[in-house]
C-alpha positions as CSV (number, residue, x, y, z in Angstrom):
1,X,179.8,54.9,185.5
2,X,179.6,56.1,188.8
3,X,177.7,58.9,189.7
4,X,179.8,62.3,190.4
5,X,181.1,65.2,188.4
6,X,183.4,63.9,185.9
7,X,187.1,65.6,184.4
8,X,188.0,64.5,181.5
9,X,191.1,66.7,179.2
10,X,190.4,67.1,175.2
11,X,192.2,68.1,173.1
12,X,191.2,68.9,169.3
13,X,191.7,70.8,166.0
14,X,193.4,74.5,167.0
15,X,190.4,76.5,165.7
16,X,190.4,79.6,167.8
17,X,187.4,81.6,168.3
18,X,183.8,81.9,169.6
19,X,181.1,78.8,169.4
20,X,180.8,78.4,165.2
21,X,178.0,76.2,164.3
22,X,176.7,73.9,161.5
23,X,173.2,75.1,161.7
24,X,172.8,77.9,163.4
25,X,175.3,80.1,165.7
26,X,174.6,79.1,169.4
27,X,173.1,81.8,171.6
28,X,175.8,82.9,173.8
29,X,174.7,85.8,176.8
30,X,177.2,86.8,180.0
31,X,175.7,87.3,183.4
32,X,178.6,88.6,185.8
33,X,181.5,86.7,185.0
34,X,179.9,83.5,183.1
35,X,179.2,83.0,179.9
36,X,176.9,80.1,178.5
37,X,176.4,79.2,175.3
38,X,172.5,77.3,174.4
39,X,172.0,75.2,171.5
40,X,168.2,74.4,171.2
41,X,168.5,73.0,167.8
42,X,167.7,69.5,167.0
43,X,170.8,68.1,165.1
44,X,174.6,68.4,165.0
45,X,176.3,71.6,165.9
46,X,180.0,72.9,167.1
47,X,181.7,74.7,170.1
48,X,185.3,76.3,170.0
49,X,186.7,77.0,173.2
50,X,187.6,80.4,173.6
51,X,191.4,81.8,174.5
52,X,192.4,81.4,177.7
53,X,189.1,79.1,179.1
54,X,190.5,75.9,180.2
55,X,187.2,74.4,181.7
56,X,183.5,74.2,180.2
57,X,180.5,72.7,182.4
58,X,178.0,70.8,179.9
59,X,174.2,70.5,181.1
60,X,172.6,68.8,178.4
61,X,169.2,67.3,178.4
62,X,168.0,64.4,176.3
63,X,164.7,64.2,174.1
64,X,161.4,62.7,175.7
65,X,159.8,59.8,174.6
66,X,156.5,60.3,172.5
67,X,153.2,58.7,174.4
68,X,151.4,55.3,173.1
69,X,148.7,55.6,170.8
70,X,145.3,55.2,173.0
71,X,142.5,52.7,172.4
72,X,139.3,54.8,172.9
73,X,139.3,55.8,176.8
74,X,141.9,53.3,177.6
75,X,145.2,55.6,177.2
76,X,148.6,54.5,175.9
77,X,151.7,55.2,177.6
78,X,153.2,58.5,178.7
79,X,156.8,58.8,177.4
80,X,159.5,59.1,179.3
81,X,161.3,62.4,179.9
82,X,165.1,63.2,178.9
83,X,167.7,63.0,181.8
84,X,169.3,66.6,182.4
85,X,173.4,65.5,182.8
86,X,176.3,67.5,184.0
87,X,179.5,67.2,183.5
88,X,182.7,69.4,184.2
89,X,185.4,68.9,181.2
90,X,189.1,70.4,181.2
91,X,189.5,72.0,177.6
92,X,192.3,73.4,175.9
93,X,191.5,76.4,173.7
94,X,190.7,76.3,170.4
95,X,189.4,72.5,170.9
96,X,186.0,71.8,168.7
97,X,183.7,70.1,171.0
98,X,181.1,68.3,168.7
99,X,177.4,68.9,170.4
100,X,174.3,66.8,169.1
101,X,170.5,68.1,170.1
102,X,168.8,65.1,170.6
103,X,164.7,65.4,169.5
104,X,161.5,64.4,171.1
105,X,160.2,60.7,169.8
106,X,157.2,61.3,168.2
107,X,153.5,59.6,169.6
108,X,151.8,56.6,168.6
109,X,148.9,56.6,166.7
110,X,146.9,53.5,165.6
111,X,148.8,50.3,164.8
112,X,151.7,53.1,163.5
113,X,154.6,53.4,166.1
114,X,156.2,57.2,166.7
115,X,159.2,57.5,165.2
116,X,162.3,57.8,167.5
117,X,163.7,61.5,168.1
118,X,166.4,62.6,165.6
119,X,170.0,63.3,166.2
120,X,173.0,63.5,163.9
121,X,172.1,61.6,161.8
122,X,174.5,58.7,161.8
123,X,172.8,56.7,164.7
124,X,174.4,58.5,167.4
125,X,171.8,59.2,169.6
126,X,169.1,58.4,168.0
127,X,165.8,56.8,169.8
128,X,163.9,53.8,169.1
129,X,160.9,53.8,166.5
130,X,157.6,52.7,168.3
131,X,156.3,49.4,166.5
132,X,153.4,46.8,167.2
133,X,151.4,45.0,165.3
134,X,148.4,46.5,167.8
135,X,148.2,49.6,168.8
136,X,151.8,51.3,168.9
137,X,153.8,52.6,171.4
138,X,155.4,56.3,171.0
139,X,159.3,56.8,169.8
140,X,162.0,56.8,171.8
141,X,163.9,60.5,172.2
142,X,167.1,60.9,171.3
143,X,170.0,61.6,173.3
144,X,171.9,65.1,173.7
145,X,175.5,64.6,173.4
146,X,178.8,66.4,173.0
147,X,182.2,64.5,172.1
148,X,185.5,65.4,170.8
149,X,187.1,63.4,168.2
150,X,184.2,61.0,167.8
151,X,184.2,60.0,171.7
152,X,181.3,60.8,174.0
153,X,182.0,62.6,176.8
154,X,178.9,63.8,178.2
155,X,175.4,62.0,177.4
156,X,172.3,63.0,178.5
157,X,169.8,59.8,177.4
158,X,166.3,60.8,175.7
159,X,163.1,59.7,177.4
160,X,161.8,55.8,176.1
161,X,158.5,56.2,174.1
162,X,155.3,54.9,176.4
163,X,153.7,51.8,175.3
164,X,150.3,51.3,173.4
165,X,147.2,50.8,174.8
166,X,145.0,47.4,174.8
167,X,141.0,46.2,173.9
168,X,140.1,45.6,177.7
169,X,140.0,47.9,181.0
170,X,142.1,49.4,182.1
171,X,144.0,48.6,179.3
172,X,146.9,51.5,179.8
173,X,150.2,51.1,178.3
174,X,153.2,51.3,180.2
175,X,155.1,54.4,181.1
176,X,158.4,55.3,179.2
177,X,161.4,55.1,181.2
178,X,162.6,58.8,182.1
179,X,166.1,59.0,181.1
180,X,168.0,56.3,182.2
181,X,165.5,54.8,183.8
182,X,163.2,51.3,182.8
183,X,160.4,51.8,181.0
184,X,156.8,50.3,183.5
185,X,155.0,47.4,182.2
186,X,151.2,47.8,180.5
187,X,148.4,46.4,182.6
188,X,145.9,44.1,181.6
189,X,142.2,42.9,182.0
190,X,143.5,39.7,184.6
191,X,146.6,38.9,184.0
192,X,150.3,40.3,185.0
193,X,151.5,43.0,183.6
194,X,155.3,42.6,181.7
195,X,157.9,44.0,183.4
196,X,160.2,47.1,182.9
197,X,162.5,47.9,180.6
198,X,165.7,48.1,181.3
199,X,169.4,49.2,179.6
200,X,169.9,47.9,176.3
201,X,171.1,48.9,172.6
202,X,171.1,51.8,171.2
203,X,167.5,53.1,171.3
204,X,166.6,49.4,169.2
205,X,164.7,47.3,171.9
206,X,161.3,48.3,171.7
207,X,158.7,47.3,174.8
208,X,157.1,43.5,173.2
209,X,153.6,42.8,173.9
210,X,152.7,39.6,176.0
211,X,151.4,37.0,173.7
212,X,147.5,37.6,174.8
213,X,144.8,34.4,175.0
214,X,141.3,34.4,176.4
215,X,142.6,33.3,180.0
216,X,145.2,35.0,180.4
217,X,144.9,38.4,178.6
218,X,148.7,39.0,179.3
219,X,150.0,42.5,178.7
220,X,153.2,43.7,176.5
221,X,156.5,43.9,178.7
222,X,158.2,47.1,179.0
223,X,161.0,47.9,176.5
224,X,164.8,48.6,176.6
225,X,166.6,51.2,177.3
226,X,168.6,52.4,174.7
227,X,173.0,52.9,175.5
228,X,172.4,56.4,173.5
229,X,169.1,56.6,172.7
230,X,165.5,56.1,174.9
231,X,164.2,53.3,173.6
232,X,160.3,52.8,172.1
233,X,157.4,51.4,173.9
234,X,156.3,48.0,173.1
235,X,152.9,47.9,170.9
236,X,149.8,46.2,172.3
237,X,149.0,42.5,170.7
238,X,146.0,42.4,168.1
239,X,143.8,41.2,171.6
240,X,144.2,42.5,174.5
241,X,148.2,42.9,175.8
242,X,149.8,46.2,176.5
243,X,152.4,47.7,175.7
244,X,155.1,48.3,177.9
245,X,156.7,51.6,178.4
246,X,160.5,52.2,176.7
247,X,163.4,52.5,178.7
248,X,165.7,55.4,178.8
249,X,169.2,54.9,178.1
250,X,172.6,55.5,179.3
251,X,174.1,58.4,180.8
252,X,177.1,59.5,180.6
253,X,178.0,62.6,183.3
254,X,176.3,63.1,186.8
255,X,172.4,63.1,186.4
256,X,171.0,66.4,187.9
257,X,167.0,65.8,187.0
258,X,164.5,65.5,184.2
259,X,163.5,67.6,181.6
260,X,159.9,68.4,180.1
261,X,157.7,66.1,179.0
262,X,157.4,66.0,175.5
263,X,160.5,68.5,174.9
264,X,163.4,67.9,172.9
265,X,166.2,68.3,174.6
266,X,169.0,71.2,174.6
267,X,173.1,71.7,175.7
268,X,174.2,74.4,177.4
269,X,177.9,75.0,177.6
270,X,179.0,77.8,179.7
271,X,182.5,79.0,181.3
272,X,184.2,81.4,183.8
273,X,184.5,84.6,180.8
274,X,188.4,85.7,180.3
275,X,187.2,89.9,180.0
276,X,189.7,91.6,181.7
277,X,190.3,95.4,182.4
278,X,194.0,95.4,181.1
279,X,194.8,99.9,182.5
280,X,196.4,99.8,185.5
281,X,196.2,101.8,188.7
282,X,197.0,104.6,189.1
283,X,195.8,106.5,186.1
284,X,198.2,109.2,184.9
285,X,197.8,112.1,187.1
286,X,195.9,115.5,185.7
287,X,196.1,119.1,186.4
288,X,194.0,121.3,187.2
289,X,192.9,123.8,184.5
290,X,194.4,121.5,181.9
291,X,192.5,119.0,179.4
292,X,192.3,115.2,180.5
293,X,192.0,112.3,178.6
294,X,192.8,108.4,179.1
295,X,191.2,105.6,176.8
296,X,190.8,102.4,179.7
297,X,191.1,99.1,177.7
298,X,190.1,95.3,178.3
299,X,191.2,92.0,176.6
300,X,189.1,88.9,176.7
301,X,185.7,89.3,175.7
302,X,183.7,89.6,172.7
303,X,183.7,93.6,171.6
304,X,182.0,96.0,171.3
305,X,182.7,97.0,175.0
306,X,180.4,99.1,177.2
307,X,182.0,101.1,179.8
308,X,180.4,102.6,183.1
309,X,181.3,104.0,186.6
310,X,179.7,101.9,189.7
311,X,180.9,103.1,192.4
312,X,183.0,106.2,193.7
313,X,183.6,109.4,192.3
314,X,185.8,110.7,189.3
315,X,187.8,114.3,190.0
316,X,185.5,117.6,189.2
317,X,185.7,118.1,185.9
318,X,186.0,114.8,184.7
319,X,183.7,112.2,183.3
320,X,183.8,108.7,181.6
321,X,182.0,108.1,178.4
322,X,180.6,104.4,177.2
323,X,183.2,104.2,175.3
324,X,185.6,104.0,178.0
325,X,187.1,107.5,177.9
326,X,188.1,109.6,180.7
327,X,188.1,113.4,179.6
328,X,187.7,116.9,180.4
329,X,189.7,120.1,182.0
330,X,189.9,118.9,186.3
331,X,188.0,121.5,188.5
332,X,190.2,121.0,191.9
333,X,193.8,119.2,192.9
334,X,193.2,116.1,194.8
335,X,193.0,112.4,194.6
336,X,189.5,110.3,194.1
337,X,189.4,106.6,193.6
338,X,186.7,105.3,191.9
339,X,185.3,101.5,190.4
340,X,184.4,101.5,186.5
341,X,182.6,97.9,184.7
342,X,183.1,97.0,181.2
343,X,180.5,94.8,179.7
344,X,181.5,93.1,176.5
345,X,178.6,92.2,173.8
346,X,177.6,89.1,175.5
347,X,176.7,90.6,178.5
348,X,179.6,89.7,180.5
349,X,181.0,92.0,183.0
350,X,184.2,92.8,185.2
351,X,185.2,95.5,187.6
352,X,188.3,97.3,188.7
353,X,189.2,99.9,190.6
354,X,191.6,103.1,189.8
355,X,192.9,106.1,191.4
356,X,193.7,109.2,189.8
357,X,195.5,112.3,191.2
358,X,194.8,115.8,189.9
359,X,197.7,118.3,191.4
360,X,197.9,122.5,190.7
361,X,201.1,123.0,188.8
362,X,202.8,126.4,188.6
363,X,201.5,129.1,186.5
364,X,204.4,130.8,184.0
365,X,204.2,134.3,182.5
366,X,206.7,135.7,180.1
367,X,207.3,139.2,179.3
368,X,209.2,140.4,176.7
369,X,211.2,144.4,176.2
370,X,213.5,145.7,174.4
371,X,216.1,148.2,176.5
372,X,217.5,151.3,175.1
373,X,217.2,152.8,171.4
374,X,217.9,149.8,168.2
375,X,220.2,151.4,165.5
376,X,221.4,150.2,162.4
377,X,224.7,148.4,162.7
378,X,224.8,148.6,166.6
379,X,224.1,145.9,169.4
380,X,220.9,146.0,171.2
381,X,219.3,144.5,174.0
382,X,216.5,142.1,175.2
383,X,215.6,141.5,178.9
384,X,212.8,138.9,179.2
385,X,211.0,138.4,182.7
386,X,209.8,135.1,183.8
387,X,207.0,135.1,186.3
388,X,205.8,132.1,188.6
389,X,202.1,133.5,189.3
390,X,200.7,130.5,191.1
391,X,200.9,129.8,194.7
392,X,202.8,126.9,194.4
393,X,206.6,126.6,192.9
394,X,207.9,124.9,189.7
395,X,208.5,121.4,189.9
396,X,209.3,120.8,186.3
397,X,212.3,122.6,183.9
398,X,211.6,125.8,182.9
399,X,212.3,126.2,179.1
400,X,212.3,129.8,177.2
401,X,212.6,130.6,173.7
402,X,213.5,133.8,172.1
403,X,212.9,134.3,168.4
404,X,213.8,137.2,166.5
405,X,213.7,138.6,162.5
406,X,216.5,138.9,160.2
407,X,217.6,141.7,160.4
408,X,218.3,140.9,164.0
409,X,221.6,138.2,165.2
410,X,222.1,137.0,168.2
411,X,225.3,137.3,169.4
412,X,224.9,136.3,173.2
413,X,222.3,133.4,173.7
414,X,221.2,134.8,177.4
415,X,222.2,135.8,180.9
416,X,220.3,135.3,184.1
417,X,220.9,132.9,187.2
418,X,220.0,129.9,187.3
419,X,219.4,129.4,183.6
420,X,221.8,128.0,180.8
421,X,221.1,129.7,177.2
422,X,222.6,128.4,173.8
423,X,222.0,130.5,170.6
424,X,221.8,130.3,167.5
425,X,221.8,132.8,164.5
426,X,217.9,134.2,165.1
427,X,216.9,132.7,167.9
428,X,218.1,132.2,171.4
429,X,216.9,128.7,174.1
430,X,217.5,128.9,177.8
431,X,216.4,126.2,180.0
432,X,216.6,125.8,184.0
433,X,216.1,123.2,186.2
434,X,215.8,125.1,190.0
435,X,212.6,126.3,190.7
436,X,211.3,129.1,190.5
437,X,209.1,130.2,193.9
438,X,205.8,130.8,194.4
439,X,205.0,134.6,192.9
440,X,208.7,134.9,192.0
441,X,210.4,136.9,189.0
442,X,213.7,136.1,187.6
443,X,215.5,137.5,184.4
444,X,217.4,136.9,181.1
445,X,219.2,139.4,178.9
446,X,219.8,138.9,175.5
447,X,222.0,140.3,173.4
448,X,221.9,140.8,169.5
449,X,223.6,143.3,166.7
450,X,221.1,145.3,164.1
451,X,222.0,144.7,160.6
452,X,222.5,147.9,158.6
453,X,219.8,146.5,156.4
454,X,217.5,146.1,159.1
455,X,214.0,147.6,158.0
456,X,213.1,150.4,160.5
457,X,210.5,148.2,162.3
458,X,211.6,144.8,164.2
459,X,209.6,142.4,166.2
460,X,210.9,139.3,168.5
461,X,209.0,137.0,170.2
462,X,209.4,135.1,173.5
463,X,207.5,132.4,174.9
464,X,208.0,130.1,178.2
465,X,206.7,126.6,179.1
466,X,205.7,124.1,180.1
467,X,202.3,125.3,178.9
468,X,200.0,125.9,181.9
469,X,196.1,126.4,183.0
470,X,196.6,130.1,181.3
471,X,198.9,130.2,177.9
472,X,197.7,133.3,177.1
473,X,200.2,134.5,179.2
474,X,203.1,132.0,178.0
475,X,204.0,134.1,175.2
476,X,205.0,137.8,174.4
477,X,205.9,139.8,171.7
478,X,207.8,143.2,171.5
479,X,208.0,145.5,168.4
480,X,211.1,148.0,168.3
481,X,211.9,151.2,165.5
482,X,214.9,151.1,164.6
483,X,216.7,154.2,163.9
């Protein structure tokens, strides 16, 4: 494959949600608008793709190689480190993306090879064990993979195991091949040392040791690299030959470096996070004198949110809690635009700006009087006075209410320009839609009979809105004897 960021579209089981895993629940952390999600642990795990993400990038890294075992001072191999692949896939949501964490091959030791790094445990990236009949080279490391529907689509090879050491200076095994790499051949007393692994099955051919005589004292050639797998180092012969190191294997995605020496290897899936801030601009408008509140929302992320103001300033008065309320009674008429950031429990973040308007709306007062003497079976009189007592005139309709006991009918629902009154039997409702200037008085008479068996005592009751900065001067009540 050639070398370059690769696209490939998957499409899988519709399972909708965050990364689930077989083992244990990936680590999944937001840092400005991208999420990645980490698995570290060696085996088979799971990723869902989110809603709305369309594109994951996949870094994984494969296993490294374990080292030869060493013959006193003469030192076996070094294994080989994992490749560190990257690949870009297009995703649909809800596709499961199948990720393996391919482990470290274990070291040599003695005439025992290491054991090849784990993966899922069906040969699928699995590395080579170290063998010999001499002293043994180190396992191969596994792979780190992720697939859908039993295809590969990114693999990251693991390290080949370094090769054993020999009886004779300087006697070194070879080097494991770092990822996809050969592994080097051992050296020997006086011969040539074998050559270096190169591509092969899947983590199974192991470094072989030169067959050694007393002339020539060949050393062990290097070993294969492993299509999945790293592959193991070759073991040193009973006499003299080295082993030569493992080769890496495969990989499949663009190779971006080499991970740690000795490591197992990891996957890290990350993608552009969908959090949005769904309010829009501009917020409804406040008033001043009057209470304030607007819940912002988001969609997208992974609750609970966290909200905050970055830049800019909210209206006097006003404040926004981390819960992403904006509340409180506005100090001053004007218009402020201002940036709040939600952060949703990964850590991801998102920005948007608003603009709210606070405005001074006119201030009402009703009064309420009786005219003249009430009597018992007679018609009596209300006037009721409206009063704009702001600086500034209505823009809304004026609406006034008139409500009185029953011993009282109204028989005339209200006079006064401008305004339209129905009635009904104890109670009277006059609306108007012209405003009413600034400090300006207008009024409306009501009209209503006294029942004979009226008490001698009768109260009404008036009130105006809307409802303003002051309502303690939106309604009013009168009290009248009757005689």
């Amino acid at each position: 494959m050639a070398p370059g960021t690769a696209v490939a579209a998957l499409a899988g089981a519709a399972v909708v949600g965050l990364p689930a895993a077989a083992q244990a629940s990936p680590l999944c952390t937001g840092l400005g608008t991208t999420i990645s999600c980490s698995y570290t642990t060696v085996g088979p795990d799971t990723f869902t793709v989110p809603t709305g993400v369309t594109s994951v990038t996949v870094t994984a890294v494969g296993g490294a190689g374990g080292n030869g075992a060493s013959n006193g001072s003469n030192a076996g191999g070094t294994g080989g480190t994992g490749e560190v692949v990257t690949r870009t896939l297009t995703v649909v949501p809800g596709t499961t993306l199948a990720v393996v964490v391919g482990g470290a091959g274990a070291n040599g030791s003695g005439t025992t090879g290491g054991a090849g790094g784990s993966g899922d445990g069906t040969g699928t990236g699995i590395g080579g064990n170290g063998g010999g009949t001499g002293f043994a080279g180190g396992g191969g490391g596994a792979s780190s993979t992720v697939s859908v529907s039993g295809v590969a689509q990114v693999v990251a090879p693991g390290g080949g195991g370094g090769g054993g050491a020999g009886n004779c200076a300087p006697g070194s095994g070879g080097a494991g091949g770092n990822g996809a790499a050969g592994g080097t051949a051992g050296t020997n007393c006086t011969g040539t040392g074998g050559t270096a692994g190169a591509a092969g099955g899947n983590g199974t051919s192991d470094g072989a040791s030169a067959a050694a005589s007393a002339s020539t004292r060949g050393a062990g050639g290097g070993g294969g690299g492993g299509v999945l797998g790293g592959s193991a180092g070759g073991a040193a012969s009973a006499d003299v030959g080295q082993g030569g190191g493992g080769g890496g294997g495969t990989a499949l995605g663009t190779a971006a470096g080499q991970g740690s020496a000795g490591a197992k290897g990891s996957v890290t899936i990350s993608y552009a996070s969908t959090l949005t801030i769904t309010s829009s601009s501009p917020l409804p408008g406040g008033t001043v004198g009057l209470s304030y509140h607007k819940s912002l929302a988001a969609s997208g992320g992974t609750t609970p949110y966290t909200w905050s103001k970055v830049s800019g300033t909210l209206p006097n008065g006003l404040s926004l809690s981390a819960a992403g309320v904006i509340s409180g009674k506005p100090a001053a008429k004007g218009t402020s635009t201002f940036t709040v950031q939600v952060e949703d429990h990964t850590g991801a973040t998102v920005t948007k700006q608003f603009r709210l308007t606070v405005g001074v709306h006119a201030d009402l007062a009703v009064g309420l009087s009786h005219t003249g003497t009430f009597r018992h079976a007679k018609k009596g009189t209300y006037k009721i006075l409206v009063t704009n007592t702001s600086s500034v005139a209505t823009s809304a309709i004026t609406q006034v209410s008139l409500v009185v006991p029953s011993g009282l009918t109204v028989i005339r629902g209200g006079r006064g320009t401008s305004w339209t009154c129905h009635k009904q039997k104890h109670s009277s409702s006059c609306s108007r839609r012209s405003t009413i200037r600034a400090h300006a008085t207008t009024t409306i008479t009501v009209t209503v009979r006294v029942k004979a068996a009226a008490g001698t005592v009768v109260t009404s009751t008036a009130t105006v809105s809307p409802t303003d900065a002051t309502p303690a001067d939106n309604t009013d009540s009168d009290t009248a004897v009757v005689h």
